[in-house]
C-alpha positions in Angstrom: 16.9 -10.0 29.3 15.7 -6.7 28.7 13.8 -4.3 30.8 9.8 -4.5 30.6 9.0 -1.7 33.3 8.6 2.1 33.1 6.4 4.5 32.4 3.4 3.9 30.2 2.6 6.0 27.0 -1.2 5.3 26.4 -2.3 5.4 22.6 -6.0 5.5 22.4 -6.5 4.3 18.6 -6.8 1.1 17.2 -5.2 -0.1 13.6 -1.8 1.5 14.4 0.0 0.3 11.3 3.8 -0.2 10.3 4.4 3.1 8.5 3.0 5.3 11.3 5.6 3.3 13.9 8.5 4.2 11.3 7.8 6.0 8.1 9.0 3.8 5.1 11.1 6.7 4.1 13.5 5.8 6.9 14.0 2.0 6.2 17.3 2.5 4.1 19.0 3.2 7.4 21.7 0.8 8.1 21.6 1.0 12.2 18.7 0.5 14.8 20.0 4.2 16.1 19.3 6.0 13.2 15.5 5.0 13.5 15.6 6.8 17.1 14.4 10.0 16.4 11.6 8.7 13.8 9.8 6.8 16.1 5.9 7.1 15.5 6.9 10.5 13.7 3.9 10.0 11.3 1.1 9.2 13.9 -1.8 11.6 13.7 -3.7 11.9 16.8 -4.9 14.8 18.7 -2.3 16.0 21.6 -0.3 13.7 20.9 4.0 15.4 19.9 6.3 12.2 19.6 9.4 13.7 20.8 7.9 14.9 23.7 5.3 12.1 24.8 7.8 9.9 24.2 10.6 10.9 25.9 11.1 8.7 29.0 8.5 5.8 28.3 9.3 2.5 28.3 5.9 0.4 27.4 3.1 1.1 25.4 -0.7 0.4 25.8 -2.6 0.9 23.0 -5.8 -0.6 21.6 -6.7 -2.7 19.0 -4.8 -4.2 15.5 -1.4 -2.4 16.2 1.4 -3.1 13.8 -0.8 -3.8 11.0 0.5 -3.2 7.3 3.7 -4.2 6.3 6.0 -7.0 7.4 9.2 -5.2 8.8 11.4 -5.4 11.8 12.1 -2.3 11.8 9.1 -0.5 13.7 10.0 -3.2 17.1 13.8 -1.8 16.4 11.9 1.9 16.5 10.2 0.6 19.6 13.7 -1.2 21.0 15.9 2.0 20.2 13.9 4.1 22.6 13.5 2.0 25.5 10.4 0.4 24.4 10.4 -3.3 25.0 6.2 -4.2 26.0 3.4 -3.2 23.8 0.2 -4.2 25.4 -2.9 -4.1 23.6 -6.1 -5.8 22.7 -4.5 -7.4 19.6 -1.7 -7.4 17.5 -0.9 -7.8 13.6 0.9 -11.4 13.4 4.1 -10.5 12.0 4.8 -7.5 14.1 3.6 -9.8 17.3 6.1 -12.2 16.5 9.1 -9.7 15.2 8.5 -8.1 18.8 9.6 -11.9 20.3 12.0 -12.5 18.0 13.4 -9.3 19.1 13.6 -10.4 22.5 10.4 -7.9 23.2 6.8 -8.6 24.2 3.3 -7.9 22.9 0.9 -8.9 24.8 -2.8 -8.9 24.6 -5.8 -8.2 26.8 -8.9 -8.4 27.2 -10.8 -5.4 25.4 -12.8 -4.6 28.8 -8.8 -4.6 30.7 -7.6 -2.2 28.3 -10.8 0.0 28.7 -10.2 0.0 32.5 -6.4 0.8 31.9 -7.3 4.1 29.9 -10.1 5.3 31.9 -8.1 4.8 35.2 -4.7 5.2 34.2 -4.3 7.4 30.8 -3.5 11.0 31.0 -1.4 10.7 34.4 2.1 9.5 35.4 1.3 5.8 35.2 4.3 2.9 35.5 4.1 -0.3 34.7 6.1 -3.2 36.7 6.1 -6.1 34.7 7.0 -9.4 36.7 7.3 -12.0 33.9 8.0 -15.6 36.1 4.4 -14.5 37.7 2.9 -13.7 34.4 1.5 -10.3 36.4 1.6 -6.4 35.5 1.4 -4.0 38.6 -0.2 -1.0 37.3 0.4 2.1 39.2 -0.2 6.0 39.3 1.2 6.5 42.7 -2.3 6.3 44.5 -3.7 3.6 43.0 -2.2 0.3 42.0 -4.1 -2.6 40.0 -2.1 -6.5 39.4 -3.2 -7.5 36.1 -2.2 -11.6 35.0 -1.3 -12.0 31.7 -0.1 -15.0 29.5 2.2 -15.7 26.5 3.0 -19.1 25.6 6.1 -20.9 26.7 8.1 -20.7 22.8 7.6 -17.4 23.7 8.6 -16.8 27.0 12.0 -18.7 25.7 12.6 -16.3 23.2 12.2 -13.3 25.8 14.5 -14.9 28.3 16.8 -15.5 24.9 17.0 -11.9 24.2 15.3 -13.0 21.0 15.7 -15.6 18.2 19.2 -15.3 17.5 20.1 -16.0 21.4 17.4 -18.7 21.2 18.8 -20.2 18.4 22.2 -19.9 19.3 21.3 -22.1 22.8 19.4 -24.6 20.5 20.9 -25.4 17.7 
């Protein structure tokens, strides 16, 4: 199972889409690794430099809508290649939500008013995030203050997480 702990880099804008995850320019590469260094290259938003901001984070809270636009796997294998295994955020386009599972991955949703309190308190500092899945529970920390936050995600998949994604599911199944 993969890792779904670390530290948190916040993205404060909603609608998030595909191409700005990984530019289409770089979908003609033929291994996850090669997408490494083009992760959210094209994402405009003030202070925000993706090699930098990126560099040592491991799960991603962001608002609204992210992973709209086009259907690919390739911007969870973005994610995946540099550490990043848990996008939380207030909602997710379908097909990138369910090619994060069927990567082994999660993307889970919140409440609007949750995510509000995770940037006000949390954003700008050195924030981690423990994730204990059997407990469905996120312990949010900054290293004075901690907050436990529940979350959900259905049992199909939980499965596919504790697969390592559909291939290991399917591979135990069928």
């Amino acid at each position: 199972m993969k890792n779904f702990s670390g530290k948190v880099l916040f993205l404060d804008r909603s609608d998030i889409n595909t191409d700005e995850i990984i530019p289409a320019k770089y979908l003609t590469e033929i291994s996850k690794e090669a997408l490494k260094p083009y992760l959210l290259e094209d994402l405009k938003m003030e202070e925000f430099t993706p090699g930098k901001d990126i560099a040592g984070k491991a799960v991603v809270v962001t608002r609204a809508n992210f992973g709209c636009g086009s259907s690919r796997e390739h911007a969870p294998w973005a994610l995946e290649v540099n550490g990043i295994n848990l996008v939380i955020g207030e909602s997710f386009a379908r097909i990138f939500r369910q090619n994060m599972f069927n990567c082994g991955m999660m993307a889970v949703e919140l409440p609007a008013e949750t995510i509000d309190q995770l940037f006000t308190r949390y954003a700008g500092g050195q924030t981690t995030i423990e994730t204990d899945l059997q407990k469905g529970l996120f312990r949010v920390s900054d290293g004075e203050t901690t907050t436990q936050i529940p979350f959900e995600i259905s049992e199909f998949d939980r499965a596919l997480v504790d697969a390592g994604g559909w291939v290991g599911f399917a591979d135990k199944k069928y």
